[in-house]
TIMI-693553 format. One record per residue (C-alpha): x negated, y, z; residue number from 1. Coordinates in pm, whole numbers. Layout:
BEGIN
+--------+--------+--------+-----+
|     xx |     yy |     zz | num |
+--------+--------+--------+-----+
|      X |      Y |      Z | NUM |
...
+--------+--------+--------+-----+
//
This chain:
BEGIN
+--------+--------+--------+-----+
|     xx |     yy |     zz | num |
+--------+--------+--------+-----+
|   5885 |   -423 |   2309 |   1 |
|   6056 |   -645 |   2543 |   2 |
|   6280 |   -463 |   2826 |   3 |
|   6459 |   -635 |   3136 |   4 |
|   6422 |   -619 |   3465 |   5 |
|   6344 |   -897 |   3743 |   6 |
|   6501 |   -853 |   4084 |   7 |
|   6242 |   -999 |   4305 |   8 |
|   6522 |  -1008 |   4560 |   9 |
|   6743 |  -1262 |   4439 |  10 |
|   6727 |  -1556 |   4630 |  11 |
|   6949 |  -1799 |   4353 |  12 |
|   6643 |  -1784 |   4118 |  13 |
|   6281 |  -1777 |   4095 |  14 |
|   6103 |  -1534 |   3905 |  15 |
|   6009 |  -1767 |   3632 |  16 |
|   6375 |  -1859 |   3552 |  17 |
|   6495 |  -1506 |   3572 |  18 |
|   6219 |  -1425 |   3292 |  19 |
|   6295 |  -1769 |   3111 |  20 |
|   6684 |  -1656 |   3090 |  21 |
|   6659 |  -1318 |   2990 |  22 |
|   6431 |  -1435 |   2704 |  23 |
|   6649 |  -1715 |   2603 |  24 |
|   6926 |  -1497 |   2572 |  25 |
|   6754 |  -1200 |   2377 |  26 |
|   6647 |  -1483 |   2113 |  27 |
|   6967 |  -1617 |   2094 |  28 |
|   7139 |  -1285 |   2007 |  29 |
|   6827 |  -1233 |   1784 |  30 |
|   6714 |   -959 |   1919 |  31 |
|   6361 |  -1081 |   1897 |  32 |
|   6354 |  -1174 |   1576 |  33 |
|   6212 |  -1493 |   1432 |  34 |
|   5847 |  -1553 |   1387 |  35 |
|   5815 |  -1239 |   1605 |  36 |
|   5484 |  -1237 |   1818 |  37 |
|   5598 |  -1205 |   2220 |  38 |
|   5390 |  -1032 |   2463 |  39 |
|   5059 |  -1209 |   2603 |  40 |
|   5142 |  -1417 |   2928 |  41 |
|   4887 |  -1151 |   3119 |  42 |
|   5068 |   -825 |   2909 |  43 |
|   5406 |   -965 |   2958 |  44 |
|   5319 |  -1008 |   3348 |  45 |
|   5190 |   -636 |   3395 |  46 |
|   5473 |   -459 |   3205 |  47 |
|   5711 |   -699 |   3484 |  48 |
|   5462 |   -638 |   3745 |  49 |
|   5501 |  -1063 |   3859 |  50 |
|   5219 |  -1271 |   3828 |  51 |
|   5080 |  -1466 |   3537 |  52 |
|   5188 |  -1792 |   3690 |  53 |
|   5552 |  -1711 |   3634 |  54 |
|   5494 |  -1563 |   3292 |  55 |
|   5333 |  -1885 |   3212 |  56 |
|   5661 |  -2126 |   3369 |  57 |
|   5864 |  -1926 |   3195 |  58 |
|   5694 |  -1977 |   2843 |  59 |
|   5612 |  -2347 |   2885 |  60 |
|   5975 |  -2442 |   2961 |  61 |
|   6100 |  -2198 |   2633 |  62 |
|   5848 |  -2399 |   2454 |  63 |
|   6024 |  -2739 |   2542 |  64 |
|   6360 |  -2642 |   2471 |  65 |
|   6248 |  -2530 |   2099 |  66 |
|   6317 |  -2156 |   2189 |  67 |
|   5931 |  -2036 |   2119 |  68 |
|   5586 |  -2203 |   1950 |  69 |
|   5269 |  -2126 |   2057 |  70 |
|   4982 |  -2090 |   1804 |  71 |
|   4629 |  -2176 |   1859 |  72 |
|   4443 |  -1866 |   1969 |  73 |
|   4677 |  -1670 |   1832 |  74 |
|   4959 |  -1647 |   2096 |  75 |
|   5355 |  -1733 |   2116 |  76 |
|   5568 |  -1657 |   1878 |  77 |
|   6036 |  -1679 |   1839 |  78 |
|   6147 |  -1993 |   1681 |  79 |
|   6370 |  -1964 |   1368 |  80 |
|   6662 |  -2060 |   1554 |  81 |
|   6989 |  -2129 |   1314 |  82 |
|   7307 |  -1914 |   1417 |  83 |
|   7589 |  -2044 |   1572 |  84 |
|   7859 |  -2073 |   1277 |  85 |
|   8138 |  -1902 |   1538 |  86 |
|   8080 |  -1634 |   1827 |  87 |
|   8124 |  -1713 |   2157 |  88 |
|   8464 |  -1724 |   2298 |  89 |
|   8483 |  -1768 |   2662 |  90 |
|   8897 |  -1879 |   2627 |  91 |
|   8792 |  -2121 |   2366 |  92 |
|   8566 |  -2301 |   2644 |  93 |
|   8809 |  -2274 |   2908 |  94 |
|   9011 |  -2618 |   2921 |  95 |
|   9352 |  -2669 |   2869 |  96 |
|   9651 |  -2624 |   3086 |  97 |
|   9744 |  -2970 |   3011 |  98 |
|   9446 |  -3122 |   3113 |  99 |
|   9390 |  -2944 |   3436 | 100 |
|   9365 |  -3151 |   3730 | 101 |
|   9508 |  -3042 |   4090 | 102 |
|   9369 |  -3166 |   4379 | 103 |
|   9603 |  -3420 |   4563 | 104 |
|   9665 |  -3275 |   4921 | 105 |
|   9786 |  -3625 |   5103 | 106 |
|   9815 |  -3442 |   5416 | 107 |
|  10109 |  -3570 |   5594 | 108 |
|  10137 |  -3852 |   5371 | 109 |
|  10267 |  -4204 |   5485 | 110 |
|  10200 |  -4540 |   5209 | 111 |
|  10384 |  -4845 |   5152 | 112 |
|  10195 |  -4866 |   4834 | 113 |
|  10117 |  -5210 |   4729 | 114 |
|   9760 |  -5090 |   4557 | 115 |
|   9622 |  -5040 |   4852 | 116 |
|   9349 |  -5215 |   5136 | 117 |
|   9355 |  -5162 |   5497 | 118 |
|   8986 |  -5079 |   5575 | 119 |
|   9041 |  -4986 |   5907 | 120 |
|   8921 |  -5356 |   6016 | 121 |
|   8647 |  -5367 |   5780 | 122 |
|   8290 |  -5465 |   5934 | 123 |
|   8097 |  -5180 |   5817 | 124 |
|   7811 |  -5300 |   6039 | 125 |
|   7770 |  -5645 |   5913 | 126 |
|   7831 |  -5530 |   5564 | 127 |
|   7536 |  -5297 |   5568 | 128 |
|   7324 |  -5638 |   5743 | 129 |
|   7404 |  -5775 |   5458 | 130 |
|   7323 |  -5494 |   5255 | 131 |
|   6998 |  -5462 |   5404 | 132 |
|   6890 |  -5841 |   5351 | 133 |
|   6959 |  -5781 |   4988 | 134 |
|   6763 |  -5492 |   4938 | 135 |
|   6485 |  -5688 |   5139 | 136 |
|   6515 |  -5975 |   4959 | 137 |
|   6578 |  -5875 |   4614 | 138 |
|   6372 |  -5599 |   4519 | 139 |
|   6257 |  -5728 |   4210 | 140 |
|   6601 |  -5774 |   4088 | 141 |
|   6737 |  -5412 |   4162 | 142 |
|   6483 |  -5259 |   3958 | 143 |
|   6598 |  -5458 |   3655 | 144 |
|   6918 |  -5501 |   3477 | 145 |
|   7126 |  -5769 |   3571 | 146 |
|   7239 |  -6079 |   3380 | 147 |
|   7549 |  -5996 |   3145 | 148 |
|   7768 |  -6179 |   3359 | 149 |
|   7635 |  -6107 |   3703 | 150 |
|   7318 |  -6198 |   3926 | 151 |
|   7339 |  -6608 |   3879 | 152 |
|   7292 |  -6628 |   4268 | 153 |
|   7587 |  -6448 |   4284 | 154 |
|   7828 |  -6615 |   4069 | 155 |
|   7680 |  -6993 |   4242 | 156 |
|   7797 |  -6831 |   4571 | 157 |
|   8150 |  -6719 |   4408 | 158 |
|   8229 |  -7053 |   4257 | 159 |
|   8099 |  -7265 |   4574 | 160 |
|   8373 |  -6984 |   4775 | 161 |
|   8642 |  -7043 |   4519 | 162 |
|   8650 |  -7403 |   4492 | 163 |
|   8656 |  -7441 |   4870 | 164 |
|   8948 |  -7153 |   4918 | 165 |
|   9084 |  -7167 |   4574 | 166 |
|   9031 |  -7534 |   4489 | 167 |
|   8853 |  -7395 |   4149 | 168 |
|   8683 |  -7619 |   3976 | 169 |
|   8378 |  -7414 |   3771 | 170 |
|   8004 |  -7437 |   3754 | 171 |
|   7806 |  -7066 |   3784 | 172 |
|   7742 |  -7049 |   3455 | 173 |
|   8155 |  -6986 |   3350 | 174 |
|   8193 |  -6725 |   3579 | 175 |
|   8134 |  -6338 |   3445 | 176 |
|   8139 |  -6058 |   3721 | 177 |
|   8286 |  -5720 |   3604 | 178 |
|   8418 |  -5414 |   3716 | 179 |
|   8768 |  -5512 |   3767 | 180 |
|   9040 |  -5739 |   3640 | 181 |
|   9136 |  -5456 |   3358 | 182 |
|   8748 |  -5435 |   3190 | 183 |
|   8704 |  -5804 |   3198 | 184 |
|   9057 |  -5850 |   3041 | 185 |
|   8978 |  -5593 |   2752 | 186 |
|   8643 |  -5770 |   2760 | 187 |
|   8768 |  -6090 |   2684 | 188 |
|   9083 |  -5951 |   2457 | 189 |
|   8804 |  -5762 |   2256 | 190 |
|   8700 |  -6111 |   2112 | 191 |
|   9049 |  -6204 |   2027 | 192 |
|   9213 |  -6102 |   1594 | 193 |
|   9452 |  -5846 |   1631 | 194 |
|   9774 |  -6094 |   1522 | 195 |
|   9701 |  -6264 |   1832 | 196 |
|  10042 |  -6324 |   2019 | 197 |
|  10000 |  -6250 |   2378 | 198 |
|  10302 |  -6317 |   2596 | 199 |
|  10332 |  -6178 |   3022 | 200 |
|  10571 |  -6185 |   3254 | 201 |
|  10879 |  -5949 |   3288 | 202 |
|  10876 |  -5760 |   3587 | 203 |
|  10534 |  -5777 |   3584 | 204 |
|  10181 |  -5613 |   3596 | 205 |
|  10203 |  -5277 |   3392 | 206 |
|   9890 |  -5199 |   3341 | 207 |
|   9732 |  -5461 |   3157 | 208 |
|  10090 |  -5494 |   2954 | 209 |
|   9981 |  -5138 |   2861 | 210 |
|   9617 |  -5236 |   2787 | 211 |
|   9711 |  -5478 |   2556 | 212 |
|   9976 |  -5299 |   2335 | 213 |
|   9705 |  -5000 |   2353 | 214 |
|   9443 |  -5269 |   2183 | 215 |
|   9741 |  -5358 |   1887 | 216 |
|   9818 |  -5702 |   2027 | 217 |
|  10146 |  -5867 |   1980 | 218 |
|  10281 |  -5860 |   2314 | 219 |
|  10656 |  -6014 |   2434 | 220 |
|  10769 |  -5961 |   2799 | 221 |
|  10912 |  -6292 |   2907 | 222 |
|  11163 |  -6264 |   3156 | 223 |
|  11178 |  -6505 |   3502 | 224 |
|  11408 |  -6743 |   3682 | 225 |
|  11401 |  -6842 |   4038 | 226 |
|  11106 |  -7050 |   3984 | 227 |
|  10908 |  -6755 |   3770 | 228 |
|  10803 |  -6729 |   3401 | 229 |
|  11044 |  -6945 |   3152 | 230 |
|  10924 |  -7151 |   2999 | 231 |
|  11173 |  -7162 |   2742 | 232 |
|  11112 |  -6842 |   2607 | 233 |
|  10711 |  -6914 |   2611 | 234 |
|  10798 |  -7173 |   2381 | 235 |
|  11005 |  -6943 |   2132 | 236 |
|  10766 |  -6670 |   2083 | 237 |
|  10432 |  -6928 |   2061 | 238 |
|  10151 |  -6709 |   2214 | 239 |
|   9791 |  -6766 |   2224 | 240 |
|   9798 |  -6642 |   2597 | 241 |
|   9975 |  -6610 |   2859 | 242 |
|   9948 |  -6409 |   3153 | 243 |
|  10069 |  -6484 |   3458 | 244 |
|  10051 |  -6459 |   3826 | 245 |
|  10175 |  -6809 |   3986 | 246 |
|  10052 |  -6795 |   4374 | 247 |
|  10228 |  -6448 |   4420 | 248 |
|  10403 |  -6332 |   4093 | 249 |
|  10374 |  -5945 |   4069 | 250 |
|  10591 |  -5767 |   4210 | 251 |
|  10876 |  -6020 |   4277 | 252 |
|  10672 |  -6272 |   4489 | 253 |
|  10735 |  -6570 |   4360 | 254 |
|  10553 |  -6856 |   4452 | 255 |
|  10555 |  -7090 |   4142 | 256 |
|  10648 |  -7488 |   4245 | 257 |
|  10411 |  -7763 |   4083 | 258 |
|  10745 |  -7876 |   3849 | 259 |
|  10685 |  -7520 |   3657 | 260 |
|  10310 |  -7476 |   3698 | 261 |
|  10328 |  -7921 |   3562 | 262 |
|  10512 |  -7738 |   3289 | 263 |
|  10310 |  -7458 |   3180 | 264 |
|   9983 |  -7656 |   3174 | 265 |
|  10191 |  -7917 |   2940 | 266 |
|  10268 |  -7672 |   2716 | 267 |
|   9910 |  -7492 |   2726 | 268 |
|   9754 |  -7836 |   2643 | 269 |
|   9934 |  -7910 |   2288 | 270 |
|   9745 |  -7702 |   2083 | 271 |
|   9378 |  -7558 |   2101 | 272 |
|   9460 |  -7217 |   2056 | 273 |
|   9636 |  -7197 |   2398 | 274 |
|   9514 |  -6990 |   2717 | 275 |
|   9685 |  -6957 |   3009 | 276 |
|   9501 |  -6646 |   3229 | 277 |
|   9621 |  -6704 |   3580 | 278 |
|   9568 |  -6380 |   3781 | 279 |
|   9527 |  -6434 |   4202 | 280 |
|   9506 |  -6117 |   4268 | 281 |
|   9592 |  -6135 |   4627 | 282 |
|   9641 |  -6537 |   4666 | 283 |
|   9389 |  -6474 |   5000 | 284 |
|   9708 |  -6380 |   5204 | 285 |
|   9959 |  -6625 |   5278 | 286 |
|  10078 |  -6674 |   5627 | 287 |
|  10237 |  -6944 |   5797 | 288 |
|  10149 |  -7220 |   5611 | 289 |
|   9806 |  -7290 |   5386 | 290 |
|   9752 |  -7136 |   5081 | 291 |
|   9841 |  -7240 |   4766 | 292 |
|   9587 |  -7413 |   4539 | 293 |
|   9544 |  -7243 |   4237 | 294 |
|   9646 |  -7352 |   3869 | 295 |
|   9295 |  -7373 |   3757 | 296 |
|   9267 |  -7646 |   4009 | 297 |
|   9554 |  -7864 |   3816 | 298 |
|   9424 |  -7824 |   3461 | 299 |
|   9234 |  -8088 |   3285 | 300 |
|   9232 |  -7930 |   2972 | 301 |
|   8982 |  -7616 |   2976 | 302 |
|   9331 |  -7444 |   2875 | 303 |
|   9360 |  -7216 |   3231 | 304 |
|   9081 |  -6871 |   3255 | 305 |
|   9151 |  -6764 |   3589 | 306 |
|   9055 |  -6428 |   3700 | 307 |
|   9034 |  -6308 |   4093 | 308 |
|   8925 |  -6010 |   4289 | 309 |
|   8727 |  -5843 |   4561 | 310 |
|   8952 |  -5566 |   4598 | 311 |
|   9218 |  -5686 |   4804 | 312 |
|   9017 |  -5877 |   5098 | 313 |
|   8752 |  -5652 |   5072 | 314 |
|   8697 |  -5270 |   4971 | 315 |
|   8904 |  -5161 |   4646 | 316 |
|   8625 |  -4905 |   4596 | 317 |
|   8354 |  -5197 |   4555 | 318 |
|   8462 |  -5266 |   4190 | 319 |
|   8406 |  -5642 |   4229 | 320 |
|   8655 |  -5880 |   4013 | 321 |
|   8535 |  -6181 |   3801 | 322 |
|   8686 |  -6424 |   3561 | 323 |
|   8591 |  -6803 |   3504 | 324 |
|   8578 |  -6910 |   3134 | 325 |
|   8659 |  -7257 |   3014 | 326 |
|   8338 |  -7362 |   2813 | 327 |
|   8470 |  -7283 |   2479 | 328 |
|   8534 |  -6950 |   2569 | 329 |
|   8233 |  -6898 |   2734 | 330 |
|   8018 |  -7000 |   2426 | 331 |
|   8234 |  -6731 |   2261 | 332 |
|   8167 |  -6471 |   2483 | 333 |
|   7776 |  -6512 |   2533 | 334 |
|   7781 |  -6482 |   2132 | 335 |
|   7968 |  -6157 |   2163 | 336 |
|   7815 |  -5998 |   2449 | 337 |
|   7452 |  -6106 |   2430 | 338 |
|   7389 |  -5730 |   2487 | 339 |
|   7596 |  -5681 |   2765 | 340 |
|   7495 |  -5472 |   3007 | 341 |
|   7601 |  -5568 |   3341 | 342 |
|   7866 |  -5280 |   3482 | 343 |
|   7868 |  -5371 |   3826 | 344 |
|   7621 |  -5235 |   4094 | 345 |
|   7402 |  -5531 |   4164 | 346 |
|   7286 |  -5411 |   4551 | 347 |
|   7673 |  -5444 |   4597 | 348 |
|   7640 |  -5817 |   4434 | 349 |
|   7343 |  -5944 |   4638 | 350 |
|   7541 |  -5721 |   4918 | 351 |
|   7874 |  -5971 |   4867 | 352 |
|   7616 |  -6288 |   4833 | 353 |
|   7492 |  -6234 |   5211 | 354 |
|   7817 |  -6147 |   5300 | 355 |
|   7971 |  -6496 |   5222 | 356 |
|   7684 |  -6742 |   5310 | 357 |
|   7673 |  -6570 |   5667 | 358 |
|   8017 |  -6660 |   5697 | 359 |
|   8104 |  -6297 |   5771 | 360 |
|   8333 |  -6314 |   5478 | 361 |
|   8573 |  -6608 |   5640 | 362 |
|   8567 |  -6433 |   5989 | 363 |
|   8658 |  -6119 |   5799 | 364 |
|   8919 |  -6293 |   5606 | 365 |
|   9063 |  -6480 |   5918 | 366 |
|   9158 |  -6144 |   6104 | 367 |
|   9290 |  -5957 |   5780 | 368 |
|   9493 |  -6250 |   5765 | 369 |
|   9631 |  -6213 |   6120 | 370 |
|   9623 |  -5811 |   6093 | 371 |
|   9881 |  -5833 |   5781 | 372 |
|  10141 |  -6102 |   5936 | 373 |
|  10181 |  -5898 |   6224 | 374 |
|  10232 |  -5568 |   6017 | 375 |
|  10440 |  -5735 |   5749 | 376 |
|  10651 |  -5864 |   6027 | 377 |
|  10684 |  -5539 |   6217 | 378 |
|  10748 |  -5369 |   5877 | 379 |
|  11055 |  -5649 |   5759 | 380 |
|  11225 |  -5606 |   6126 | 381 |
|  11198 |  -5240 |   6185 | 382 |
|  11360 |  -5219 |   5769 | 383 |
|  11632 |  -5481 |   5873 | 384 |
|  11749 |  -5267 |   6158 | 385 |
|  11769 |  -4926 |   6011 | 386 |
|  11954 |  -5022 |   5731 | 387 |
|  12079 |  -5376 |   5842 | 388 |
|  12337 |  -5491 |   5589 | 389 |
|  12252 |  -5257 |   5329 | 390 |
|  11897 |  -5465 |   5275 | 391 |
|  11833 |  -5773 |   5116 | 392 |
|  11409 |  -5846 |   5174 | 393 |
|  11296 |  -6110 |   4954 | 394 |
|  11043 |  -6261 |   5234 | 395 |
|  10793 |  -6462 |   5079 | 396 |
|  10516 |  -6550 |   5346 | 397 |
|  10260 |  -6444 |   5126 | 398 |
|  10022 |  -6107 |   4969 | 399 |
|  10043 |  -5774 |   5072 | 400 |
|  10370 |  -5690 |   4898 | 401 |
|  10721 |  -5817 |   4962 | 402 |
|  11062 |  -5701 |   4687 | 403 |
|  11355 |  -5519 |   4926 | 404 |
|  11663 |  -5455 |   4798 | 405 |
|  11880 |  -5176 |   4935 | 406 |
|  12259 |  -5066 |   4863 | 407 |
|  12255 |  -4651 |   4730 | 408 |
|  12493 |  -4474 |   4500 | 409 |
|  12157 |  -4280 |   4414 | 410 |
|  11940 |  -4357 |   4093 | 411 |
|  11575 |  -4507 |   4052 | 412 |
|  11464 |  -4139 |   3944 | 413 |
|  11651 |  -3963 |   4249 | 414 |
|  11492 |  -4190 |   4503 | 415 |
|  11136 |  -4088 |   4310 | 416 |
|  11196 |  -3756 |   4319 | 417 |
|  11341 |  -3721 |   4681 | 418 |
|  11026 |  -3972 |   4777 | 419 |
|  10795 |  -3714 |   4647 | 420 |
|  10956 |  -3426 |   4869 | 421 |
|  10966 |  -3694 |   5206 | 422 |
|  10577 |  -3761 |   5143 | 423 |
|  10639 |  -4092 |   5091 | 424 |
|  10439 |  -4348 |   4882 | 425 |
|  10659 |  -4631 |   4719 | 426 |
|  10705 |  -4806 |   4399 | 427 |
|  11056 |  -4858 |   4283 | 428 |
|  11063 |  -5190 |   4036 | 429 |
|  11161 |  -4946 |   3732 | 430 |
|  10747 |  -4915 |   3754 | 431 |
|  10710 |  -5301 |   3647 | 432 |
|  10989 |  -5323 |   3404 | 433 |
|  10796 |  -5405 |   3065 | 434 |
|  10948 |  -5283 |   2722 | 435 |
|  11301 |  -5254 |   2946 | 436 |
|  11448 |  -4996 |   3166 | 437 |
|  11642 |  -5116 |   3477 | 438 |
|  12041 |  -4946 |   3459 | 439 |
|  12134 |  -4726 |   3774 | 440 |
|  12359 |  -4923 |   3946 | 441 |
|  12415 |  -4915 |   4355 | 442 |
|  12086 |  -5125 |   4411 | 443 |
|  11732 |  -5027 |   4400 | 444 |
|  11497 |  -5265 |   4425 | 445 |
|  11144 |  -5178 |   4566 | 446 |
|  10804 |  -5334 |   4622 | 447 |
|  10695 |  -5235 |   4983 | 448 |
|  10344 |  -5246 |   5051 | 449 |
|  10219 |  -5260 |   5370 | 450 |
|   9832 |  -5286 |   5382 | 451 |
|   9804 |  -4906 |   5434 | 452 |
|  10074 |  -4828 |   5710 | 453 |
|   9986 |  -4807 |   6047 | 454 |
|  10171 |  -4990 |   6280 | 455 |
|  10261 |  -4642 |   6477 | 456 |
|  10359 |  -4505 |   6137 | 457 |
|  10546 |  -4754 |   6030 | 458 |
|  10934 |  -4646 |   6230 | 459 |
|  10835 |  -4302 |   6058 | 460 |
|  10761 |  -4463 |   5727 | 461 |
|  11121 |  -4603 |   5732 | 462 |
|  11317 |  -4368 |   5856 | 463 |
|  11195 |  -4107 |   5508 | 464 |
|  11286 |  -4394 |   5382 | 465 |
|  11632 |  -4436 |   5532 | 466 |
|  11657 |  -4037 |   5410 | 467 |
|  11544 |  -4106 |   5092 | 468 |
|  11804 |  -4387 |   4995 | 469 |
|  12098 |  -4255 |   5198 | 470 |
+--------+--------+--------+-----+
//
């Protein structure tokens, strides 16, 4: 005999599931035993005083799950369900202290975080045009998967864009769309022998330096001059590629001059086994004067794979980065990833696609551009009068990001610490130092982003700071 009761009253389940849960759990602590014969659907519904209908839900769903088995004319009858080898222990379920999240309160808050977009300019409302003419126009293609490397409309759109901005010189068919510059660098590392010598810049950008030692690459942190990666050292250690960031190195700024960039592509183009993987991350920004062209557009070797992103100009939520391929490579990679499946969302593609050919993207791009000089400005001079001699700004007209140096008898981990307690965002350069730690000495160096702060915010902003370092 089966004995539980239904509460007709409870609103957080219907009858059926009530029924379906205390029979699941009866079963499972075998007190029905197996093979046993369970009530009739109509027997089962008087004794509960429900109607069939809910007997019958609560049955059919048991029978999906493997719980029960129904027998032709015969009626329903327990599974032989195997035991669990341990009982149940509700602390062994519960997770661990050390991987409990908190959630971040960033009330109060002020950024000069390099990581981050200012989206209070974005055009929401010619975005979602846009959005709307692809899901007009490309129907078809949203209910399939994409292309491993992205839409082709798409990537004909992004190489027409580059080469007129970036002075890339590419065809469609080398460019592969990803999630972001790290997936597309794994991506592409993925294909590489693990003895393959991999050399990046020193400061420089952490997180893929982390990637690749995570992967078991070779890696050597070169160190820079005044005219950025050396090349001197490059030629010592012999890697098969090199990372670097030439328009804006990250985080000092440095704008590399043709002699070097001359240099590095000289070097790249004596053996075959040479890559150079020249990140822009944020080579949109440069004010004053025109940008710089990239060092893609200098190579005539197929020796430079140059990798760019949505996420500064546009939304860093969008996931939208891409990397162009020199042909070998690309060969290479099609063999590898022939079963690819696409990782970005393709409405956002098509979305991007619309975006551009409207020209939305260049207005957009035009403003940002004006937005950020003003704020950078505003930023450098209100820094330059609180702590006046005490501050050295390296002020490169350029990205979202400049390097200030400031005199303190405090340490890297003090100004951290005390940053944490002011509600302050900022990135000391001990952050970028790669396979090195930087000494405590009476100058900290920091990279001062200024894409999130608010022009109102920004004496605020500076004067935590001003506590922070004094």
């Amino acid at each position: 005999m089966i004995f539980f009761n239904i509460d007709k009253n409870d609103k957080s389940a219907h009858i059926y599931q009530q029924i379906y849960h205390e029979l699941k759990k009866s079963i499972l602590a075998h007190k029905i035993p197996a093979n046993e014969k369970l009530p009739s659907k109509r027997k089962l519904a008087d004794t509960l005083r429900v109607s069939i209908n809910s007997v019958t839900n609560a049955y059919e769903q048991l029978i999906e799950e493997g719980y029960i088995y129904t027998l032709e004319r015969k009626g329903y009858f327990v599974e032989n369900i195997t035991q669990f080898n341990h009982r149940n222990n509700t602390e062994n379920l519960q997770i661990p202290s050390d991987l409990k999240e908190k959630e971040i309160d960033r009330e109060g808050w002020l950024s000069l975080s390099h990581m981050t977009a200012d989206t209070s300019m974005f055009p929401f409302k010619e975005w979602i045009k846009s959005q709307n003419k692809a899901i007009k126009n490309h129907k078809d293609e949203l209910s399939e998967i994409s292309h491993p490397q992205g839409p082709y409309l798409v990537r004909k759109t992004i190489a027409r864009m580059i080469a007129l901005t970036r002075g890339v010189v590419c065809e469609p068919e080398q460019i592969v769309i990803g999630t972001g510059t790290q997936p597309l660098i794994r991506q592409l590392m993925q294909m590489q022998i693990n003895n393959t010598k991999i050399a990046v810049e020193n400061p420089g950008y952490s997180r893929i330096y982390s990637l690749l030692r995570n992967m078991k690459f070779d890696v050597s942190a070169v160190p820079l001059d005044k005219k950025g990666i050396q090349v001197e050292a490059i030629e010592s250690i012999n890697p098969q590629f090199l990372f670097i960031t030439p328009s804006h190195q990250f985080p000092t700024g440095i704008i590399m001059p043709i002699s070097r960039r001359i240099e590095l592509l000289n070097w790249a183009a004596l053996s075959q086994n040479r890559y150079i993987i020249e990140d822009d991350y944020d080579s949109e920004f440069k004010y004053g004067t025109d940008n710089i062209p990239s060092l893609q557009s200098l190579d005539r070797n197929q020796r430079v794979i140059y990798s760019g992103t949505f996420s500064k100009t546009l939304l860093p939520s969008l996931r939208i980065s891409y990397i162009v391929l020199p042909p070998d490579l690309l060969r290479a990679y099609r063999c590898h990833y022939a079963d690819w499946i696409q990782g970005s969302n393709s409405l956002s593609l098509f979305t991007l696609h619309y975006f551009i050919e409207s020209g939305e993207y260049a207005k957009h791009m035009k403003r940002m551009n004006h937005h950020y000089e003003i704020k950078r400005k505003a930023l450098i001079n209100e820094l330059q009068l609180r702590f006046k001699e005490d501050i050295s700004i390296k002020d490169v007209p350029a990205g979202l990001h400049f390097l200030a140096q400031l005199k303190t008898t405090k340490g890297y981990k003090e100004i951290e610490a005390k940053a944490h307690l002011e509600k302050l965002e900022i990135y000391t350069l001990r952050r970028f130092m790669l396979g090195s730690e930087l000494a405590d000495t009476n100058i900290i160096k920091l990279v001062v982003g200024f894409a999130r702060i608010e022009n109102e915010e920004i004496t605020e902003a500076v004067d935590r700071l001003y506590r922070i370092i004094t």
